[in-house]
Structure formats: C-alpha cells, structure tokens
BALOBA-1460 file (C-alpha; in Angstrom, 3 decimals):
// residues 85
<rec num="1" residu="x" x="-24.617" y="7.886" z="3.647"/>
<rec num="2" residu="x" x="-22.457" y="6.516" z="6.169"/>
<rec num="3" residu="x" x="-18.595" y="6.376" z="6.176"/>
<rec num="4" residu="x" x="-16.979" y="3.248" z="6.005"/>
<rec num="5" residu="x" x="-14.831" y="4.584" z="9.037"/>
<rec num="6" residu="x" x="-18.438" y="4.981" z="11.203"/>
<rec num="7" residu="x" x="-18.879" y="0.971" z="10.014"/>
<rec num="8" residu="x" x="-15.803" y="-0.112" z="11.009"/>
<rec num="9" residu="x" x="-15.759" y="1.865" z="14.039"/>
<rec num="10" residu="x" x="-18.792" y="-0.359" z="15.280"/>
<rec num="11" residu="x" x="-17.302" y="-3.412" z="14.688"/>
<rec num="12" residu="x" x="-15.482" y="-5.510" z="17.105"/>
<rec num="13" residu="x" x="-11.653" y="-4.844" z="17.820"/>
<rec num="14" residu="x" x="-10.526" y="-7.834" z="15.327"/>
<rec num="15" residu="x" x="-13.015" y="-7.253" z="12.951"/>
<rec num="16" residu="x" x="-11.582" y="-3.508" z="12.656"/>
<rec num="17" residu="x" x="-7.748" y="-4.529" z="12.599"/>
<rec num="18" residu="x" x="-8.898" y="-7.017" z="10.157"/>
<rec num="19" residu="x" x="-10.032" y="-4.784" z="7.965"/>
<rec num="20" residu="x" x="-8.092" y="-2.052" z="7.993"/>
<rec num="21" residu="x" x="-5.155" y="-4.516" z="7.367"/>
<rec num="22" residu="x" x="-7.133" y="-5.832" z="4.315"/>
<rec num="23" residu="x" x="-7.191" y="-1.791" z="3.480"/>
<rec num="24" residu="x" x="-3.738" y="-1.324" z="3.910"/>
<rec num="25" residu="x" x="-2.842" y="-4.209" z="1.496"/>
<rec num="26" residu="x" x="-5.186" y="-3.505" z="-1.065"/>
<rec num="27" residu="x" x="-3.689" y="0.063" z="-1.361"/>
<rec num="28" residu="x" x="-0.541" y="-0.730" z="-1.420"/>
<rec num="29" residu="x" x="-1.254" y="-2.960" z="-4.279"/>
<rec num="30" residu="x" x="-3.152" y="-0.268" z="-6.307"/>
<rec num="31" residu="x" x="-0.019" y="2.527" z="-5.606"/>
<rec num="32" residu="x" x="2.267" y="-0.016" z="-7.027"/>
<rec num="33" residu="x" x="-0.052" y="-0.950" z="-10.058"/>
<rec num="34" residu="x" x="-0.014" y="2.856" z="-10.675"/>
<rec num="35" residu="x" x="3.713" y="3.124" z="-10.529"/>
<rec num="36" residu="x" x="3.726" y="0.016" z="-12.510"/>
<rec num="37" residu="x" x="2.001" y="1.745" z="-15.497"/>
<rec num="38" residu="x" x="3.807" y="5.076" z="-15.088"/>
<rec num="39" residu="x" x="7.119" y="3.851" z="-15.542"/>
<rec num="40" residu="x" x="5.849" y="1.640" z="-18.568"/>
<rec num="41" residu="x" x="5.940" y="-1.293" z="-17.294"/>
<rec num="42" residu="x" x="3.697" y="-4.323" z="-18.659"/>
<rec num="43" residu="x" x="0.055" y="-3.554" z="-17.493"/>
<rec num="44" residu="x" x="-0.297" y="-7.524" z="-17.428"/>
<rec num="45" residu="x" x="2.603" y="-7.592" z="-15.133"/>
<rec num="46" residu="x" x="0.986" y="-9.120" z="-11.801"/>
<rec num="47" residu="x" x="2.336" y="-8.122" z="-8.303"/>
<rec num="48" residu="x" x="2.838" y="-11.027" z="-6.142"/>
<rec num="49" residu="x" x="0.824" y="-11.097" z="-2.781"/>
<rec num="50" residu="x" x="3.954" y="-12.097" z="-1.003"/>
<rec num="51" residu="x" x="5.674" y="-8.800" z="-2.404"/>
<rec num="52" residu="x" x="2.574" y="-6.647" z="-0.513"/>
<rec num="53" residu="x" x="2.803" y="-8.392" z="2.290"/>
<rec num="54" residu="x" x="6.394" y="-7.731" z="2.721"/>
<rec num="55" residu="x" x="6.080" y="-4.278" z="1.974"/>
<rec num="56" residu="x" x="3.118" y="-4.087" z="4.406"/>
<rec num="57" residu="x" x="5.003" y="-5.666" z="7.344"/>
<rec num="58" residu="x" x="7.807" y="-3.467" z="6.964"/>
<rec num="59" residu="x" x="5.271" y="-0.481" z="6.755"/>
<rec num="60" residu="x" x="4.226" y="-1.576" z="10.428"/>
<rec num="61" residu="x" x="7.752" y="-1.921" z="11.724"/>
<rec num="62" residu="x" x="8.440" y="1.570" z="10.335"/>
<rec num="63" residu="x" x="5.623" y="3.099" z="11.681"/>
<rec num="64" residu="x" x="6.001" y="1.426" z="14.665"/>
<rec num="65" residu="x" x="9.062" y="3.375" z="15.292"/>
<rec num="66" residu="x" x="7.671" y="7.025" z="14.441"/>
<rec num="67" residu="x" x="8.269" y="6.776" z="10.887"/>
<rec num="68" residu="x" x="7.134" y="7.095" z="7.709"/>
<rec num="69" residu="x" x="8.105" y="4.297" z="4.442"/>
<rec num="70" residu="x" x="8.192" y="5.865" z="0.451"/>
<rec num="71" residu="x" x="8.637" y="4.001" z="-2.381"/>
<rec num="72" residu="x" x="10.614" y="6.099" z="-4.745"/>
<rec num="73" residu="x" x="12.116" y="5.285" z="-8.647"/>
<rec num="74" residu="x" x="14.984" y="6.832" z="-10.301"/>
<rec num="75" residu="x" x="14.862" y="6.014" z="-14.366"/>
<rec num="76" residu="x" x="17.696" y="6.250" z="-16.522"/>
<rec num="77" residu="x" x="16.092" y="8.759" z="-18.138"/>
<rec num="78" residu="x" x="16.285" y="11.127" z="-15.646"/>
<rec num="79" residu="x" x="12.723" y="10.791" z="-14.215"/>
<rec num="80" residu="x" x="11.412" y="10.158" z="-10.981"/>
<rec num="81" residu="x" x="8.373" y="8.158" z="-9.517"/>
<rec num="82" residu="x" x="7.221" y="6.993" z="-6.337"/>
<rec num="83" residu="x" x="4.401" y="7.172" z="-3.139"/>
<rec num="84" residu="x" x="4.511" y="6.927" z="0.629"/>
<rec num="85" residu="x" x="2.904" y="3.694" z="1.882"/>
C-alpha cells in the first residue's frame, strides 16, 4: 500500500502545498469538532470555514516564527480541554 506522503511527494510543488493545506484545514476542523463534543456542546453546532481558516493562518504565522499554537479550554467546572494545531 502506498502512503499518501509517497503520493504527494510525487506531485508537483503546488499540487503538494495544495494539499497539505487542504490537510491542515480539514484537521483542524475535526480537533475542534472533537472539542466541540467534549465540552458538550451541540453536535449540530457547525464550525464556520472562515473560523478554520483564521485559525490556520495564524498556525502559519506561528510556526513561521519557531513556534508552536494550542487551543486550550478552562470550564467552570474545573475541567480542562484542548489540542495543539
């Protein structure tokens, strides 16, 4: 079976960056559906595209700088939920 890093690794420059953007996105949208649905939140609560975008472009300006962006909850009820991006 081959890896879908050996596939993209054969595509052209753009076609890469493309899709490892389109990667990027989609996971930060399924880490923030799961934190959705850990805090209790409405499962048919929808996350805007404009909100993972955001968060995506400030992913790249932190990493562009050596660093590393976490998403991290405090509840009232003393718990605590979150992911690195």
């Amino acid at each position: 079976m081959v890896a879908i890093q050996d596939i993209i690794a054969e595509q052209p420059q753009e076609v890469a960056y493309a899709a490892e953007e389109i990667a990027s996105k989609q996971l930060i949208q399924l880490r923030l559906m799961e934190l959705l649905k850990r805090i209790g939140a409405d499962v048919s609560y929808q996350i805007d595209s404009c909100t993972v975008d955001g968060l995506h472009q400030l992913k790249q300006i932190v990493e562009s700088g050596g660093g590393k962006l976490h998403l991290h909850v405090d509840l009232s009820d003393g718990s605590h939920h979150g992911f690195g991006l």
